[in-house]
C-alpha positions in Angstrom: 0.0 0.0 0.0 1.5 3.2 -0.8 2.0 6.0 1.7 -0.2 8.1 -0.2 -3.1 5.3 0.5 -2.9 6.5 4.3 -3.2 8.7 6.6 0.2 10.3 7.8 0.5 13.2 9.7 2.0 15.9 7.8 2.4 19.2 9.8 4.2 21.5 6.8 1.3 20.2 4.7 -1.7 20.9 7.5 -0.2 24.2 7.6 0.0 25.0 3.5 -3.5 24.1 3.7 -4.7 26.1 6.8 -2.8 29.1 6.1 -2.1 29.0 2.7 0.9 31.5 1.9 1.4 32.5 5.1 2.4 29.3 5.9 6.4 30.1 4.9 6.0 33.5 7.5 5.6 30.1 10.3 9.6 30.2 11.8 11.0 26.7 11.3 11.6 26.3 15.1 7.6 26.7 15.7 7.1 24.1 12.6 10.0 21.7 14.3 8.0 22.0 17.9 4.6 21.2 16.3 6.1 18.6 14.6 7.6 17.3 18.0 4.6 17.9 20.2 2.0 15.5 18.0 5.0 13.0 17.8 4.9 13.2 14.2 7.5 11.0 13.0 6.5 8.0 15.7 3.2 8.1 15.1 3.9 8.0 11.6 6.4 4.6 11.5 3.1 2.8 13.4 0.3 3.9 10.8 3.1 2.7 8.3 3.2 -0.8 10.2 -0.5 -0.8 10.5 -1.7 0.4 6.7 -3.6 -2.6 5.8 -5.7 -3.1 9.5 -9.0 -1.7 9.8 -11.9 -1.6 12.4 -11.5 -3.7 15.5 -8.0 -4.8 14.0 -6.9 -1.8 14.2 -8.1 -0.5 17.5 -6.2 -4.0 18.4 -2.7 -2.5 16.9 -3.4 0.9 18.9 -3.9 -1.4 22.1 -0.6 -2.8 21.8 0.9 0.2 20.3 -0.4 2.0 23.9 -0.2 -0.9 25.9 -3.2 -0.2 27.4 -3.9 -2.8 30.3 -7.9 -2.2 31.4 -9.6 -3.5 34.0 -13.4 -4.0 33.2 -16.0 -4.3 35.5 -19.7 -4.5 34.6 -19.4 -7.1 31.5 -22.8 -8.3 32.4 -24.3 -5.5 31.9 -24.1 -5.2 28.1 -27.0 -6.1 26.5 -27.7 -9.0 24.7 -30.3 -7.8 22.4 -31.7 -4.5 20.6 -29.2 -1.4 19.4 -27.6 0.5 22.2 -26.2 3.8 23.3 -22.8 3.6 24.7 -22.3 7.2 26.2 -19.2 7.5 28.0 -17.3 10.4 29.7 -14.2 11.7 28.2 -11.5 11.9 30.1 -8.4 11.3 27.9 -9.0 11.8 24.3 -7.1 8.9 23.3 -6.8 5.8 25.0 -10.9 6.2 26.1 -11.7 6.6 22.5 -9.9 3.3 21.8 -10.4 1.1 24.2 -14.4 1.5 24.4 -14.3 1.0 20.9 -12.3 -2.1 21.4 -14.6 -3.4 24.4 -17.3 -3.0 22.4 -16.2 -4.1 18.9 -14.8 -7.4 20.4 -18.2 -8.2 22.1 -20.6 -7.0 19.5 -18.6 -8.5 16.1 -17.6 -4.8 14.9 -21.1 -4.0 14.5 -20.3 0.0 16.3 -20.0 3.5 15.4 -18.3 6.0 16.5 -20.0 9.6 16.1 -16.3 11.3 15.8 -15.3 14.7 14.4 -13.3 14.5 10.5 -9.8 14.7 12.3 -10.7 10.8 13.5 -12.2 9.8 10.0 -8.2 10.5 8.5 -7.4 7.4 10.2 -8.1 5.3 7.7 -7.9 1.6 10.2 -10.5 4.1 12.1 -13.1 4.8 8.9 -15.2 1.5 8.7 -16.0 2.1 12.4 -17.4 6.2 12.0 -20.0 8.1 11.3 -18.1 11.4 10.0 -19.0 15.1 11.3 -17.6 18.1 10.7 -18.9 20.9 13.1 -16.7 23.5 11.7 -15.9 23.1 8.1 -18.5 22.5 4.9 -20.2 19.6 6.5 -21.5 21.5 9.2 -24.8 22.0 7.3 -24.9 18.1 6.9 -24.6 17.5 10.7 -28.2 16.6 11.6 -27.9 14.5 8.7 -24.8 12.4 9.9 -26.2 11.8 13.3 -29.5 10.3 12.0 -27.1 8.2 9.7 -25.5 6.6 13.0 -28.9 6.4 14.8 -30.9 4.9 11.8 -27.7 2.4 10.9 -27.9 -1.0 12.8 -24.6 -0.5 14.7 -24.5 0.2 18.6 -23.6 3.8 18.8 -20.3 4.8 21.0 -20.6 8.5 22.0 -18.7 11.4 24.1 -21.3 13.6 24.5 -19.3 16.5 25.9 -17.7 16.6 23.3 -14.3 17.6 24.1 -12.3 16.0 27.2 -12.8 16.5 30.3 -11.3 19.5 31.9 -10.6 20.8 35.4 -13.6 23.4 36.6 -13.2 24.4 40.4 -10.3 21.8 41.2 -12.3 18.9 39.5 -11.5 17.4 36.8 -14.6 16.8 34.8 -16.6 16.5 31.7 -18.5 19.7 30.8 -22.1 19.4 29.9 -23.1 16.7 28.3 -25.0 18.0 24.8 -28.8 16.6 24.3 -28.6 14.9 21.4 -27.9 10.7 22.3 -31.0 11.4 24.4 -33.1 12.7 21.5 -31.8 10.7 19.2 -32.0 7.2 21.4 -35.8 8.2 21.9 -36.6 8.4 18.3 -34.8 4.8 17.1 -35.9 3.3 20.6 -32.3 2.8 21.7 -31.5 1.6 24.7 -28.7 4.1 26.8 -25.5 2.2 28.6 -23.9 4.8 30.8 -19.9 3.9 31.0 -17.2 5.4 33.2 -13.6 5.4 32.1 -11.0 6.3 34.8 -8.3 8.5 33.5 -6.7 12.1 33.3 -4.2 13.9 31.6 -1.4 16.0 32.7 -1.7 18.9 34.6 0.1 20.8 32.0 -3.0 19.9 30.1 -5.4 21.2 31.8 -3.9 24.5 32.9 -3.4 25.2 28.8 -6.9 24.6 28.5 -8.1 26.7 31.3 -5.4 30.0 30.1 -6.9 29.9 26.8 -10.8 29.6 28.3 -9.6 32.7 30.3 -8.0 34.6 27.7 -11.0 33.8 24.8 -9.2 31.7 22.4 -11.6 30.3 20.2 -8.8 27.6 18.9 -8.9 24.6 20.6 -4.7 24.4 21.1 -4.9 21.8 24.0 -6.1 19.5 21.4 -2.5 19.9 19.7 -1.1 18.2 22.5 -3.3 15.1 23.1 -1.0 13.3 20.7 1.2 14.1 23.7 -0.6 13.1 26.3 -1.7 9.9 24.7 1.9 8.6 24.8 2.5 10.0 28.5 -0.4 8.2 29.2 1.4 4.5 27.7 1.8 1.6 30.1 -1.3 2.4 32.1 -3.8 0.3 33.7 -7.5 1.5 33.3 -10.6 0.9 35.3 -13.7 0.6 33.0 -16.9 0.8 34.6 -19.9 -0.6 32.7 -22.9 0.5 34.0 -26.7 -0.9 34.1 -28.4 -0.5 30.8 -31.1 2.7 30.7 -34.2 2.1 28.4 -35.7 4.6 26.0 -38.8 4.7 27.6 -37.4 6.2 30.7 -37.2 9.4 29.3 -40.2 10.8 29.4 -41.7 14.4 29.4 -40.9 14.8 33.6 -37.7 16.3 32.4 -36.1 18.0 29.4 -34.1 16.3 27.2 -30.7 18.3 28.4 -31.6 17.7 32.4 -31.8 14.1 31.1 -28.7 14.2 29.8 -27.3 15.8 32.6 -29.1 12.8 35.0 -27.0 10.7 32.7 -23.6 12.5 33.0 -24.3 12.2 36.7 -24.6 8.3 37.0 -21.7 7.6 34.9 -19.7 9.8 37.5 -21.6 7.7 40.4 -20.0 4.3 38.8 
């Protein structure tokens, strides 16, 4: 397969395309750093090695590539019939993302979806198992669209529902508010809701970035330049995995809104 075939991160090219001319005005020591802090060569000599594996296979490869130990409790409570909601919180942005989709891909014969952003859909290993979106670019229009796609297929659905991971608010490191829509969405194609709680956080480094640029209204998102980073801090790691009782559709009713239901949610996976 030829290198072209696959994804490989290319910073000087990401940048040609982002900023177009202006890209040669970037100082080579801030296009040598960026290359260094998403560990672009690295991660580049494992997608090489893992071209031709897709779906579960894959999520296998980036298991071993991690070495992510987990320790599962709560097996029992997956269900053995109908199309689920997995909603998880998001504590990481790496090794969560992978290893639920492992979990669940082993135990349900690859039949999942990720609802992912279009950075995730580059990975090509990662592509049979998402549902594209694109909040900020063209597809943005087409975003209702893509969700009913994942809730009308006849995968199990694997969601973050905040969105982004988790960050620290008053000293806790949490999820922010879980958005409405695996509620809405579960209701309409009678979907039944499995609450799951990954234990995990990132550096403090991580956190404090996020929280300076919060404070001083950056709209881009530069703490997710550094999850590469904190993926690979984060190797050799045991992981608890808390699966929690499934939630049927029918419970939702009209005693609460749709967002104070998803907040109920967000609140028992953090009671796991």
């Amino acid at each position: 397969m030829a290198d072209d075939s696959i994804f490989l991160i290319d910073i000087d090219k990401i940048l040609k395309e982002k900023a177009g001319p202006k890209a040669k005005r970037v100082p080579r020591f801030v296009v040598s750093y960026l290359k260094h802090i998403v560990h672009q060569d690295e991660l580049n000599v494992f997608l090489k090695e893992v071209s031709g594996k897709e779906g579960v296979d894959f999520l296998e490869a980036c298991m071993e590539f991690l070495d992510v130990k987990l320790d599962i409790r709560g097996l029992e409570n997956l269900p053995k019939e109908g199309l689920c909601t997995f909603v998880s919180n998001h504590p990481l942005g790496g090794q969560d993302g992978i290893s639920l989709g492992y979990i669940l891909g082993k135990h349900y014969d690859g039949r999942i979806k990720y609802l992912v952003n279009d950075l995730l859909m580059n990975l090509r290993g990662l592509a049979p198992l998402c549902i594209p979106i694109n909040k900020t670019g063209s597809q943005s229009r087409d975003f209702p669209k893509m969700v009913e796609a994942g809730f009308r297929s006849d995968s199990h659905i694997i969601m973050f529902p905040a969105g982004l991971c988790s960050r620290r608010q008053n000293g806790t490191i949490k999820d922010l508010p879980w958005k409405k829509t695996f509620i809405t969405k579960s209701i309409e194609t009678h979907r039944t809701i499995v609450p799951i709680h990954f234990e995990g956080r990132n550096s403090n480094f991580f956190y404090t970035l996020a929280n300076v640029c919060k404070f001083l209204g950056i709209k881009f998102n530069i703490a997710m330049l550094y999850l590469a980073d904190e993926m690979l801090k984060n190797r050799h790691k045991t992981f608890r995995v808390t699966i929690g009782k499934p939630i049927p559709w029918e419970t939702f009713g009209k005693q609460k809104t749709p967002a104070e239901w998803a907040d109920y949610v967000r609140e028992l996976v953090y009671k796991l």
